[in-house]
Structures are given as structure tokens and as C-alpha cells.
C-alpha positions as CSV (number, residue, x, y, z in Angstrom):
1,X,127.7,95.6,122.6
2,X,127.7,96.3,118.7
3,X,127.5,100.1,117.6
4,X,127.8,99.3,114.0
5,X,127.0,96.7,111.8
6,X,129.7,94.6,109.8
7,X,129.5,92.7,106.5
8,X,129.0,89.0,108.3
9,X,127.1,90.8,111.1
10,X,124.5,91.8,108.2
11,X,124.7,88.3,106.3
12,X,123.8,86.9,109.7
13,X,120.9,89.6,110.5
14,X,119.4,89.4,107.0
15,X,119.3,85.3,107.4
16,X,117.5,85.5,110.5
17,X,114.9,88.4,109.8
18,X,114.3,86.9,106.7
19,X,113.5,83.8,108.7
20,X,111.3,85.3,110.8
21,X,109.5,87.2,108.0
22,X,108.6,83.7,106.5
23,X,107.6,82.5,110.3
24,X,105.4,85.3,110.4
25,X,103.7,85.5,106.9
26,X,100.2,84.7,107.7
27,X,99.6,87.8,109.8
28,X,100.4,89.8,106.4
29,X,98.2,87.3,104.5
30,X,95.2,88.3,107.2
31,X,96.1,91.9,106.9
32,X,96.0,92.0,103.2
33,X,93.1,90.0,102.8
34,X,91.3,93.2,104.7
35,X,92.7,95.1,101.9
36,X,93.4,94.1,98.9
37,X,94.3,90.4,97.5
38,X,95.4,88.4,100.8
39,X,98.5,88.0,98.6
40,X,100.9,89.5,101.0
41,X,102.5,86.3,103.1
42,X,103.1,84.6,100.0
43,X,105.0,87.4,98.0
44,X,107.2,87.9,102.0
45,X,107.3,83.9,102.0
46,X,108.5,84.2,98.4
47,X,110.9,87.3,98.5
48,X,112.3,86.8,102.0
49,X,113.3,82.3,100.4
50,X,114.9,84.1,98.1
51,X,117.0,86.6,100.3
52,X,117.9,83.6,102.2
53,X,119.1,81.6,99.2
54,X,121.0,84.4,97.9
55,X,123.2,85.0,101.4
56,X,123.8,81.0,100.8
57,X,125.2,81.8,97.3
58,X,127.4,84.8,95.4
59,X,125.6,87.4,97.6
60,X,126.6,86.0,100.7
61,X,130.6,86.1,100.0
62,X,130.1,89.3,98.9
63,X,132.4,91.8,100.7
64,X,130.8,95.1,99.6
65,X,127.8,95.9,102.4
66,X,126.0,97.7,99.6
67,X,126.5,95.3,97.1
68,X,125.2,92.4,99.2
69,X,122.2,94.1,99.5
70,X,121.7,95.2,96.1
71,X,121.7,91.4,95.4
72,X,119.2,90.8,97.6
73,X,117.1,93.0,96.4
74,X,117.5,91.7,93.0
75,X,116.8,88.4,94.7
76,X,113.8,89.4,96.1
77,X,112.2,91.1,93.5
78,X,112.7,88.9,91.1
79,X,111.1,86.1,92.9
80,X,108.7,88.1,94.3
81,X,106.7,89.3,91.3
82,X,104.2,91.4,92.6
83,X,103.8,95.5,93.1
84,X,105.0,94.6,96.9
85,X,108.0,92.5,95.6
86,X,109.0,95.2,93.3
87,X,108.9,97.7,95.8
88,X,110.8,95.9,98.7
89,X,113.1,95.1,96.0
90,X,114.2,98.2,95.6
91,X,114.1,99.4,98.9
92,X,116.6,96.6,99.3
93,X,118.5,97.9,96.0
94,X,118.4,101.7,96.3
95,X,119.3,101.4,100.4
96,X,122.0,99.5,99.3
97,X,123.4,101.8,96.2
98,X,123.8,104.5,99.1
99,X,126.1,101.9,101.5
100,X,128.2,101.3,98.0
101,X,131.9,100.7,98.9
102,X,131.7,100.0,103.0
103,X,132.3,97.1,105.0
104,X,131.0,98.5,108.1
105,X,128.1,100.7,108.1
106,X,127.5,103.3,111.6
107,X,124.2,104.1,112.5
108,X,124.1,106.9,110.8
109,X,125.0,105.1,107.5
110,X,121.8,103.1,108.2
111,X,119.5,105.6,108.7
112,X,120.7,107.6,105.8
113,X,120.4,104.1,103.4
114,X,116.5,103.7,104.7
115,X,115.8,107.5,103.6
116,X,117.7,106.7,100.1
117,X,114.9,103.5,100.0
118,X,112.2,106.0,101.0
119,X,112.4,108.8,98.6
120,X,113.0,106.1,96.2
121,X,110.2,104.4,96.5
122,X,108.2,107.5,96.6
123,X,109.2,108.2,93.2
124,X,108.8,105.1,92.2
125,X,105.3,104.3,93.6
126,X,103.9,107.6,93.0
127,X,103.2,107.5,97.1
128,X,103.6,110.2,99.8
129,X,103.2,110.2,103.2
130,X,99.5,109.6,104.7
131,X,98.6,107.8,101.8
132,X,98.2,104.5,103.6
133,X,101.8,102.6,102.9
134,X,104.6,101.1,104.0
135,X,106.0,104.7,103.9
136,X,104.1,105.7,107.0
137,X,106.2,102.7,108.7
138,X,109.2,103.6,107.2
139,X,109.5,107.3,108.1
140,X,108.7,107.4,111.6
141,X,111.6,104.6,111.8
142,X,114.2,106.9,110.4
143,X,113.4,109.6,112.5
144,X,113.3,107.3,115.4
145,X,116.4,106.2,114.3
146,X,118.3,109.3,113.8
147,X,117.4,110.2,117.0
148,X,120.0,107.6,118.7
149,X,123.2,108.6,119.8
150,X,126.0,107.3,117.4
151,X,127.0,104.9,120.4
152,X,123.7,103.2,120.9
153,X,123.8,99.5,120.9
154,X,122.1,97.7,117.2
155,X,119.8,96.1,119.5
156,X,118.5,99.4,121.0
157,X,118.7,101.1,117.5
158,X,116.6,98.8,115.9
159,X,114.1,98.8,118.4
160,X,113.4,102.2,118.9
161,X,112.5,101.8,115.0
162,X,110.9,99.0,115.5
163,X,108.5,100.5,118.0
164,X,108.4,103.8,115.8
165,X,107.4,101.7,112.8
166,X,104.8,100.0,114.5
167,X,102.9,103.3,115.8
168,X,103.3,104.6,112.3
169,X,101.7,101.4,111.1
170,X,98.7,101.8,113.9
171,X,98.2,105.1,112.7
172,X,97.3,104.0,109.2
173,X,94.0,102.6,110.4
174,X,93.0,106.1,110.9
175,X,93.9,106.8,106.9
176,X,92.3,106.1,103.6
177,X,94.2,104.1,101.4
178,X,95.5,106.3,98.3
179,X,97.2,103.9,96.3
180,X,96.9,100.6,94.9
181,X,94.1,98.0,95.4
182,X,93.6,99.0,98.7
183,X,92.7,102.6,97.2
184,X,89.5,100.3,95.5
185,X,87.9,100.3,99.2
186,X,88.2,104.4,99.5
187,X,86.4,104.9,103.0
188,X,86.3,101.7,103.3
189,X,89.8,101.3,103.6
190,X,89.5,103.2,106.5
191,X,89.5,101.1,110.2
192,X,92.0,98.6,109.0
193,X,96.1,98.9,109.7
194,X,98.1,99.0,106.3
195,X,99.6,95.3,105.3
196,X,103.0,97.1,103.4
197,X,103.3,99.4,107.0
198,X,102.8,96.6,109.5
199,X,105.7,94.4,107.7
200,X,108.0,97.0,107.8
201,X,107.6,97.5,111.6
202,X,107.9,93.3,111.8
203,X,111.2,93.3,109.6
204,X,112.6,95.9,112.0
205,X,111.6,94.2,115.2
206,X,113.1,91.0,114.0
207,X,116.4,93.1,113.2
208,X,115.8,94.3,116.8
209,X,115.7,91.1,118.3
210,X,118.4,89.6,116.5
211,X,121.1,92.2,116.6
212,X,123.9,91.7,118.9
């Protein structure tokens, strides 16, 4: 039973989320098409390739936790070029500029690298909580997360964010979108379970279910 997550226990995790991300792109592609473009499975089909290529490459041999991820944020964003790609980019980026220097991250080094993403991307996106984004996923994961004991198994850690990400993603159907082309619909918007939120709460059940 894993408590904390290693440099090839990451490479292997990444692989295999990224894997199911792709698996699983046409219930973002439904989502979205509810929303805004019904361009959402192809930028994750896109973004998550290109994750997968990069742990195959430099990014994979990388020793540096935080620079591995860095990379594949790069990765992602670059091949990815949408506002979605840009912003899982740097999620991917920014979470990994706080894991800088380790080889090993705790739990607690986790949940502190997904809050860098978050306040990062609010700053980025101009977004705030309860304006109908990936951020209402995102936030009730890290508090879910911070919430385990610094010897909970990865398995159980992930999937008390998973779950946590996926109520905050239900919850959206009760918000008006705020931002973006989903903001186009106003109460329209409303009803209909934010694309960005529901793929957060899928990338963290895939970590769930592939952690060991």
C-alpha cells in the first residue's frame, strides 16, 4: 500500500490516466456540445496523445517529479490549442513548478501542487468559484484531499477526490456559466453539468483506479 507517489510511479499513472482520458473522450465531446463547441474530446484526445508521447520521450527519463510534469504540460498545451488546452496545460505546468526539485511527492505535496494549479488558473482565466468551471471540480478535490491522513493509501486518496470532484461537477448544473462560450447560453447554461468540471473529476478517478 503506496502513501506517496514516486517519479516511475507517476510516469506509470500519468500513461494510464491519459489512456483512459482518450478511452473516454466522447462523453466530454457530448458534454460540450450542450455548451459550447462539442470540441472537448478532441482537444483531451489531442492533449492527453501528447502527454503519452512525451512520458515515451525526454519527459519520461526525467528525474525531477516537477519537471516531468512541467513537460507535460508543455506537451499538452502545445498540441492542444484550444482555451481548454491552454488551461490544462498549465495546471499541468504551474502544479508542477510547486513539486520542483522532488522525487517523491507525500500527499500533502499533492494537494498543495493542485491548489498552485488552481489559483493559477484563476488568474489566468479570469475565473472564480461558482462560475461554472473546471474550478468547481478542482476545489472540492483538494479539500477532499487534504482531508486524508498523511498515511492514506494513493488509491483511497485519489478517490475521495475523485468522488469530491464529481459532486462539485454535479453541482454545476445548478450554475450559470460565467465564462467562455458556455457564458453565450446565460440561463440557458443552466440544467447542464460543466464539460471542464466533469473531466477533472474523470482524470482523478482514473488516478484512483490506477494507483497502487
Amino acid at each position: 500500500m503506496s502513501t506517496t507517489l514516486t517519479r516511475d510511479q507517476l510516469v506509470a499513472l500519468l500513461d494510464l490516466v491519459a489512456a483512459d482520458m482518450i478511452r473516454d473522450k466522447d462523453e466530454l465531446t457530448t458534454l460540450d456540445a450542450e455548451l459550447g463547441d462539442g470540441d472537448l474530446g478532441r482537444t483531451t484526445e489531442w492533449g492527453f496523445t501528447a502527454i503519452r508521447e512525451a512520458l515515451a520521450g525526454e519527459a519520461g527519463a526525467e528525474p525531477d517529479i516537477g519537471k516531468l510534469l512541467f513537460k507535460c504540460g508543455k506537451a499538452f498545451a502545445d498540441k492542444a490549442p484550444s482555451s481548454f488546452g491552454a488551461l490544462m496545460g498549465a495546471a499541468f505546468m504551474k502544479g508542477g513548478m510547486a513539486l520542483k526539485g522532488k522525487t517523491t511527492a507525500e500527499l500533502a505535496d499533492i494537494a498543495g501542487a493542485v491548489q498552485t494549479a488552481l489559483d493559477a488558473l484563476m488568474e489566468r482565466g479570469g475565473a472564480k468559484l461558482g462560475d461554472k468551471t473546471m474550478l468547481d471540480a478542482m476545489h472540492p478535490a483538494i479539500q477532499a484531499m487534504r482531508a486524508q491522513s498523511a498515511d492514506a493509501a494513493l488509491g483511497a486518496f485519489f478517490e475521495a477526490a475523485a468522488q469530491a470532484a464529481q459532486r462539485g461537477a454535479e453541482e454545476t448544473q445548478h450554475m450559470q456559466s460565467q465564462i467562455g462560450r458556455a457564458s453565450w447560453q446565460g440561463e440557458r447554461s443552466a440544467g447542464k453539468m460543466d464539460p471542464g468540471a466533469r473531466a477533472i473529476a474523470m482524470m482523478l478517478a482514473a488516478a484512483a483506479r490506477h494507483a497502487v
